[in-house]
N, C-alpha and C positions, 0 to 999 in steps of 0.2 A: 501231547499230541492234541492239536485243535480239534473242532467239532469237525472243523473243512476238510481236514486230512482224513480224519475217521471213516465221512462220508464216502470221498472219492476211494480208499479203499476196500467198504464196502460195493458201492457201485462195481469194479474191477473184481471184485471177488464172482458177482452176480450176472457179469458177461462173462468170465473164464466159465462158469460153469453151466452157464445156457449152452455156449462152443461146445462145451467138452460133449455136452446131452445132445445135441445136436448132429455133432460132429460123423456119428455114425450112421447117419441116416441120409448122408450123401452121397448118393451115387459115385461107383467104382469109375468112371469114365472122368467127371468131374473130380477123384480125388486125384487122377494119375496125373492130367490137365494142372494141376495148382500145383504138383510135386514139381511139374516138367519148366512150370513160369517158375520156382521157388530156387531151381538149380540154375537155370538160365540168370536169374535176378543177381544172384550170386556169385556166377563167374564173370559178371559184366561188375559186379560191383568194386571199384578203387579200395587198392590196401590201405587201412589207415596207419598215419603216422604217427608216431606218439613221441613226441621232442621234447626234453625237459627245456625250459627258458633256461639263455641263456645271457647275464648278465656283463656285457664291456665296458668298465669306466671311456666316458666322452668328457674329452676337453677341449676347448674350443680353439686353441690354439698349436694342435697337434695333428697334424696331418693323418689320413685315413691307412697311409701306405706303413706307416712306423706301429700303427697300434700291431698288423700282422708281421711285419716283423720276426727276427729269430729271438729270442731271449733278452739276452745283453743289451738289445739295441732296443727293444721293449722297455724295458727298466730305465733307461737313461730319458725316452723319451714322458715317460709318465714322472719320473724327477727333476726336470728340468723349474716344471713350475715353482717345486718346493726352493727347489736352488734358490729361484729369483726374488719371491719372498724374503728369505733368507737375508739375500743381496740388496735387499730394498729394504729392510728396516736397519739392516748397520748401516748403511748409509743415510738415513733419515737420521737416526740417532747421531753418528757423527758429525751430520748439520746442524742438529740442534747445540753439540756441546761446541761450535765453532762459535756458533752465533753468541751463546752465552757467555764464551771469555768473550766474543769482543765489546759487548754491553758493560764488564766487570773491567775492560782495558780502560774504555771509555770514561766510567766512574772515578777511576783509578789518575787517569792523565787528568782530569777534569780536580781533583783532590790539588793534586802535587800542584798544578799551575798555578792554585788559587792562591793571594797573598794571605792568608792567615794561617796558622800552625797546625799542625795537623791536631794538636792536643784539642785546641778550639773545636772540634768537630766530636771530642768525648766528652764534651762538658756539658752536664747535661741544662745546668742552669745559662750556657749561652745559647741553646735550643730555645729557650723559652722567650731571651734577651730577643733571638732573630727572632719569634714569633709575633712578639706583639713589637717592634718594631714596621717589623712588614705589615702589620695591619694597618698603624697607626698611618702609615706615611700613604698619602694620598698619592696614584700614578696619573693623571688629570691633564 
């Protein structure tokens, strides 16, 4: 406990008991008077509420009317997003292995049309032959 907390309940200790010493030395006219504002205060005063929070997943693309909703129809609308997710990466993935054979088709056609053997292209000493060939030859 701080020195700050100490203090102030001290201090509260030292008005409750000046009141209390006090207290009896009010005139019975002025006690009836406080009793009669203290019931009045009371029955004018609002009942409080006490509402635990309550937490509604929001999504931005889900209508306000589906979140209330019966059940079933609840559930389908807070899973749709997962659906589309879902739906949107096998489809991305599927693009990507379209594009990839057609890169490897490509290779592939580009191999077979060329006049030299396909053996030529495992040799690894004619890699070397095309290497310094293609340096050597000036394109100018």
């Amino acid at each position: 406990m701080s020195s700050l907390e100490t203090k102030e309940l001290e201090f509260a200790r030292q008005v409750r008991r000046a009141l209390d010493e006090n207290a009896a030395g009010i005139p019975s006219v002025a006690v009836d008077r406080l009793a009669a504002a203290r019931r009045a205060a009371l029955a004018r005063q609002k009942p409080e509420t006490v509402s635990a929070p309550v937490f509604v997943p929001a999504f931005a693309g889900v209508p306000a009317g589906l979140l209330a909703a019966p059940r079933p129809q609840r559930r389908f609308a807070l899973a749709w997003p997962l659906a589309a997710l879902v739906v949107s990466l096998v489809g991305i993935a599927y693009w990507e292995d379209q594009q990839r054979t057609a890169e490897l088709a490509d290779i592939d056609a580009a191999m077979l049309s060329d006049d030299l053997p396909l053996n030529a292209y495992l040799d690894h000493g004619f890699n070397a032959y095309l290497s310094r060939a293609l340096s050597g030859r000036s394109f100018g």
